[in-house]
GUBAVEX-625307 format. One record per residue (C-alpha): residue in one letter; x, y, z. Coordinates in steps of 0.25 Angstrom, whole numbers, padded with zeros to 4 digits, always signed. Example, Ala and Ser with C-alpha at 12.3 -4.5 7.8 and 13.67 -1.06 7.14 Angstrom:
BEGIN
a+0049-0018+0031/s+0055-0004+0029/
END
This chain:
BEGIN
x+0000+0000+0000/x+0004+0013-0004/x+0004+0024+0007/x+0007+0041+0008/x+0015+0045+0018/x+0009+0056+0025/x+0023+0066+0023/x+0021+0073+0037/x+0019+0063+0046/x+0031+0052+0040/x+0040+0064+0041/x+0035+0067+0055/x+0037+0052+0060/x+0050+0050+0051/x+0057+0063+0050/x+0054+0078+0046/x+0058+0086+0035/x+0065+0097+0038/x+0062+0104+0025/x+0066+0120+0031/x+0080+0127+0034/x+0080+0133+0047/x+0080+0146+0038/x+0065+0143+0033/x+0060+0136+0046/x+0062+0150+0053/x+0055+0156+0042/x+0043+0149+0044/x+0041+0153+0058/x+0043+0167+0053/x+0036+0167+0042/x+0023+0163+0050/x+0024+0173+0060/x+0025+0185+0049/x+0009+0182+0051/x+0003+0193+0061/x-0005+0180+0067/x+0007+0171+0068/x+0016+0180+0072/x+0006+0184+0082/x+0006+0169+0088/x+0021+0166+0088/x+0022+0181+0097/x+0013+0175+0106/x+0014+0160+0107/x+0028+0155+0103/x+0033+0159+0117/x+0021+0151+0124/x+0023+0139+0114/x+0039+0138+0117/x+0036+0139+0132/x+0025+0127+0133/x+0034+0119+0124/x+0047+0122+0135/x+0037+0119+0145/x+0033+0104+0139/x+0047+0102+0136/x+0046+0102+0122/x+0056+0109+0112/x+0056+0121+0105/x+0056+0124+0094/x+0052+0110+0091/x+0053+0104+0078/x+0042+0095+0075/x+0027+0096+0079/x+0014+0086+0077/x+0000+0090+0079/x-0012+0079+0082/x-0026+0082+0081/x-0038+0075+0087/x-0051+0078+0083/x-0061+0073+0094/x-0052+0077+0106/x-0049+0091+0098/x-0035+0090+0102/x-0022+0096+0095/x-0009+0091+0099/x+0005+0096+0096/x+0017+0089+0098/x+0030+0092+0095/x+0046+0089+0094/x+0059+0092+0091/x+0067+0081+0086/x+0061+0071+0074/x+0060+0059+0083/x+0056+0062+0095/x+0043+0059+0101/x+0033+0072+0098/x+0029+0080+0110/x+0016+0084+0113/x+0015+0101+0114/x+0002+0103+0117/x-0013+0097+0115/x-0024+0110+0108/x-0039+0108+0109/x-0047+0109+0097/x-0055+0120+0096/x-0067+0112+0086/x-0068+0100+0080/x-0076+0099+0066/x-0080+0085+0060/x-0079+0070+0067/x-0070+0060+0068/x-0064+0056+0053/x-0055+0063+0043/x-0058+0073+0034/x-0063+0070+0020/x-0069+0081+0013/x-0071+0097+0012/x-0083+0100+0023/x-0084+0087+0031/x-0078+0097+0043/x-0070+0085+0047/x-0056+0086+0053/x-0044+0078+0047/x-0039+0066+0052/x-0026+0060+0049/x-0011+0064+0047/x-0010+0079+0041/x+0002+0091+0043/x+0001+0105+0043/x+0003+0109+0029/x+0001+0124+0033/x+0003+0136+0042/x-0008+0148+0039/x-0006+0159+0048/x-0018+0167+0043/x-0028+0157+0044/x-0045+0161+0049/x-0042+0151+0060/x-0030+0160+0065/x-0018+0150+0061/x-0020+0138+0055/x-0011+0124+0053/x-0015+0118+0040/x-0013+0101+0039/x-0013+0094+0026/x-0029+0090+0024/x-0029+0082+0014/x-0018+0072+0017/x-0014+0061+0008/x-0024+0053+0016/x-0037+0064+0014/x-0033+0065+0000/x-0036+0051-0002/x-0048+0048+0008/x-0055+0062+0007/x-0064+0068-0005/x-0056+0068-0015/x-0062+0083-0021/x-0064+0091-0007/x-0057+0083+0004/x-0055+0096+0012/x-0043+0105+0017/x-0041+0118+0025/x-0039+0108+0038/x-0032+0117+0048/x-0026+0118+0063/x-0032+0132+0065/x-0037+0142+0077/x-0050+0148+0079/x-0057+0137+0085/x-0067+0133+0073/x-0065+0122+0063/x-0072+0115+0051/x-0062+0102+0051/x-0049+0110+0056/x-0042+0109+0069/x-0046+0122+0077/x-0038+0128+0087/x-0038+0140+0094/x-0029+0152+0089/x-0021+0150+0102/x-0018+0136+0100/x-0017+0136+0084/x-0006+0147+0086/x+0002+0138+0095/x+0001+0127+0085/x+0004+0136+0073/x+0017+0141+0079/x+0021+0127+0083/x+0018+0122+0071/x+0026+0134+0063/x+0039+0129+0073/x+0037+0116+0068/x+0038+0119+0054/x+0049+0130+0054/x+0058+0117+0061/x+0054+0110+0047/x+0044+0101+0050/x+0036+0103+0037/x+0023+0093+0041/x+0018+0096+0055/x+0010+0082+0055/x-0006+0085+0061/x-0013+0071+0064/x-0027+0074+0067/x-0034+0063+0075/x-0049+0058+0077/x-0046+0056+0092/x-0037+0057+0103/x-0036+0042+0104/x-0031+0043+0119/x-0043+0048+0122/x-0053+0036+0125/x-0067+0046+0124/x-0061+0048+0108/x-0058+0035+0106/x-0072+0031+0111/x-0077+0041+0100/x-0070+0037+0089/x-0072+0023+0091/x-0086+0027+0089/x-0084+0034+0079/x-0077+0023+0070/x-0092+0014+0073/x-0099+0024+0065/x-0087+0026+0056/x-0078+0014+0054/x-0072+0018+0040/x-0063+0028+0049/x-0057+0019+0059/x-0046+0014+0050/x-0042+0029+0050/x-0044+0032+0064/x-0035+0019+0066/x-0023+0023+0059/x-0025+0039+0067/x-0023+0031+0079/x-0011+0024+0076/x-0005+0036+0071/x-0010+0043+0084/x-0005+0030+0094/x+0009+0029+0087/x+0011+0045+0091/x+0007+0043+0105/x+0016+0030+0108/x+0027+0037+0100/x+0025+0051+0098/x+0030+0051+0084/x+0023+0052+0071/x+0020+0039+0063/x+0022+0037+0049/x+0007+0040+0042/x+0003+0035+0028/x-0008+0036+0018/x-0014+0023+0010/x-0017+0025-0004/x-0032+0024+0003/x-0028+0035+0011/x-0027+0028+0024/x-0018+0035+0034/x-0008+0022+0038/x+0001+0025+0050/x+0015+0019+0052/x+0021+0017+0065/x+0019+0005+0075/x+0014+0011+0089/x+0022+0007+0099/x+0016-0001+0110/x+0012+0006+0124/x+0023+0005+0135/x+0021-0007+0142/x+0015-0005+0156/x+0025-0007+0168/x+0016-0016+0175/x+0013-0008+0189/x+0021-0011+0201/x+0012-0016+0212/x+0018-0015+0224/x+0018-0027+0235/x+0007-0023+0246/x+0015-0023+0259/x+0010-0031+0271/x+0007-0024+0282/x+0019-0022+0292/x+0016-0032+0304/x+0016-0024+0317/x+0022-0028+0330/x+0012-0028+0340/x+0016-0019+0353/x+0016-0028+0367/x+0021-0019+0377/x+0014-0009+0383/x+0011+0005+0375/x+0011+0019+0383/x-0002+0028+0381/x+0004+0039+0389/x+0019+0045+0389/x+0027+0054+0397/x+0038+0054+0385/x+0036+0050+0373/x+0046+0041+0363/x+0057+0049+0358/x+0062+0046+0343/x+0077+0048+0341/x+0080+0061+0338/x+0066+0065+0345/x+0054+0071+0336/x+0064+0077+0324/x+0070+0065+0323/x+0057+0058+0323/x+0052+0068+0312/x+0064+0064+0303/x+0060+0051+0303/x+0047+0052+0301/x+0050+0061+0291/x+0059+0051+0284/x+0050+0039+0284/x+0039+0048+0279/x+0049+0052+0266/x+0053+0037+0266/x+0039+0031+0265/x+0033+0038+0254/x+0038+0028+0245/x+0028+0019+0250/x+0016+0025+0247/x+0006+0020+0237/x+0009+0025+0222/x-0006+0033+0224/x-0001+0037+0238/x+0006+0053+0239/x+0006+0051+0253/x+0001+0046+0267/x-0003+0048+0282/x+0002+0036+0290/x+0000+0035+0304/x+0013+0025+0310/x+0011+0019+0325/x+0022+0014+0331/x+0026+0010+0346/x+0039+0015+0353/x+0041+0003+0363/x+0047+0007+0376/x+0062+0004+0373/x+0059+0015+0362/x+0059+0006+0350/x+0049+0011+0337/x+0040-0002+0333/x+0027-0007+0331/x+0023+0002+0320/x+0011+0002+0313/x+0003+0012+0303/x-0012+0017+0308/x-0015+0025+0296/x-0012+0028+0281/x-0001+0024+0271/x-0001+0009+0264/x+0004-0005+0266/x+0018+0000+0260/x+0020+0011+0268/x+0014+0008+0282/x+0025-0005+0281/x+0036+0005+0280/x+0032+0014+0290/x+0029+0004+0301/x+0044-0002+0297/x+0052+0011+0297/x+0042+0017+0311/x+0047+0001+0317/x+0062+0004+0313/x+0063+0016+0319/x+0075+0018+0329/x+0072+0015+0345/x+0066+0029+0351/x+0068+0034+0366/x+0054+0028+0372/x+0043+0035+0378/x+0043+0037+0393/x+0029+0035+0405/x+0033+0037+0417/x+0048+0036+0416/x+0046+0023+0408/x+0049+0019+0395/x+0036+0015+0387/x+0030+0012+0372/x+0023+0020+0366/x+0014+0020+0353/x+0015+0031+0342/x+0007+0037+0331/x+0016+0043+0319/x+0010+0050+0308/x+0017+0052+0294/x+0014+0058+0281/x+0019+0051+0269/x+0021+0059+0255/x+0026+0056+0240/x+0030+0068+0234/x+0036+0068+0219/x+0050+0074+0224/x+0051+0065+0235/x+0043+0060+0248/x+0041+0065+0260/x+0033+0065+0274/x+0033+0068+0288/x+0025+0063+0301/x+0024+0071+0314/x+0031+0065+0327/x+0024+0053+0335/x+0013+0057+0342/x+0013+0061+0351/x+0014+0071+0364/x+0014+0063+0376/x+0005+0054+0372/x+0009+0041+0364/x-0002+0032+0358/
END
């Protein structure tokens, strides 16, 4: 079989044509802004359009620019590069001002249909009625055999003023922002600024549910709308342009294998953690103190470690979890070693085991004093337990508390 290459789109996947000096590329740029409404937009907008682009990381001036359409989301995309093999950038996503037509190519003058297929801007028209106005290459090989073969249509523009009978309308703001992107684009030699114009956004289920029942009422279209998906799913697994050809029935017919999806990383499930086994406690518990349970260092050393723990233990907080209250008790028996922890409140499996560990490891405090006696005492400790991006952090307030141990 016999195919037509569509010229801007193979050069675009396989190599561009750098047709202009750097003489003439600077005289294209200069020569659209020696129009009063041109000239107008670049004082105005290149500035903005140079920041956004530092702002996204991309490079300017760039070299090479792409523009999607997609008729039922009304969405304009622009993506954009500086070197021939690297992946396109997305720049920015417009709204659509008006949509005229349905689903489906264009075939004749007056059906008020929008293209679909594999076009480039074939013309620049700083004068336009719309404001400015991008003008793609409608007919294409592909319309020229498919559509009527006296009045097949034309005129089909990217244009301002928000109104449309088959063109893509934009507002003047946003067509002057394309028109001077566009403009860069061809004064770095990029000769065909490829437009694909979509039926859907095929991402988007709600669209795909609409054009699957769409294709019930008209079936003829889907081996079209076939072929505008693979093209569309190869640019999204690859972000490069395939190659698109023309059947002598004026098919589209799309080269490029799309790459399969990465595959998973099959999700870690972490080993739920038995419960720490607690000790019980067989000696007799003070209610009432005259001194309570000193730890080394006194409070500030106390407060260090807690605020230690609380640093180390945000590691073990559930993947959903930024943080926790956890409410530790623990008993200080009358030779003044730490033990019998246990956790009354908050955190997880994980976390309360590695409390009740590090709370039962702690080093031997000076004991707690009744009536010139040395006694065990129970404790409550409270700490907070965060994640933070930067780090991890926490803090609890000393042991309660006063005179009084519980």
């Amino acid at each position: 079989m016999k195919y037509v290459l569509i010229v801007a789109v193979c050069l675009l996947a396989g190599g561009y044509v750098q047709s202009q000096t750097a003489a003439s590329s600077f005289n294209f740029v200069e020569y659209q802004k020696t129009f009063p409404r041109t000239n107008d937009a670049w004082k105005r907008k290149e500035d903005t359009l140079m920041k956004q682009f530092m702002e996204k990381g991309l490079a300017w001036p760039f070299r090479y620019m792409y523009l999607r359409s997609f008729k039922y989301d009304s969405q304009l995309e622009v993506w954009v590069k500086y070197e021939q093999n690297e992946p396109f950038k997305l720049f920015k996503t417009y709204k659509v001002c008006a949509l005229a037509g349905t689903l489906g190519p264009k075939r004749m003058k007056g059906d008020f249909q929008v293209p679909e297929g594999f076009y480039y801007i074939n013309e620049f028209n700083p004068r336009s009625q719309y404001h400015l106005s991008l003008g793609l290459n409608y007919p294409n090989a592909s319309d020229r055999i498919l559509s009527d073969s006296l009045q097949p249509g034309g005129d089909i523009y990217i244009h301002g003023s928000c109104v449309t009978t088959g063109c893509i309308p934009i507002t003047d703001q946003q067509i002057e922002e394309i028109y001077i992107l566009a403009a860069h684009a061809r004064s770095q030699g990029q000769d065909f600024i490829p437009v694909h114009i979509f039926p859907i956004h095929f991402k988007n289920q709600r669209s795909s549910d609409y054009l699957a029942r769409y294709m019930k009422d008209f079936p003829e279209y889907a081996p079209m709308a076939d072929e505008l998906k693979h093209a569309y799913t190869y640019f999204e697994r690859t972000k490069l342009l395939p190659v698109i050809m023309v059947s002598k029935k004026g098919s589209y017919v799309v080269e490029g294998v799309i790459p399969p999806l990465p595959a998973e990383q099959p999700k870690v499930v972490k080993k739920k953690r038995d419960p720490r086994p607690v000790k019980e406690f067989t000696g007799e518990i003070v209610a009432v103190v005259n001194k309570l349970p000193v730890f080394p260092g006194g409070n500030a050393g106390f407060q260090t470690f807690i605020d230690k723990l609380s640093h180390d233990m945000a590691q073990y907080l559930d993947e959903d979890q930024k943080k926790a209250y956890v409410m530790v008790e623990f008993i200080v028996d009358k030779d003044g070693k730490p033990g019998y922890a246990k956790v009354i409140k908050g955190g997880n499996d994980e976390l309360n085991y590695h409390l009740m560990e590090a709370f039962d490891k702690m080093p031997d405090w000076v004991p707690a004093i009744r009536l010139e006696q040395n006694v065990a005492v129970k404790l409550k400790q409270s700490i907070f337990i965060e994640r933070l991006e930067t780090g991890t952090t926490g803090n609890g307030t000393g042991p309660s508390g006063g005179n009084t141990a519980n």
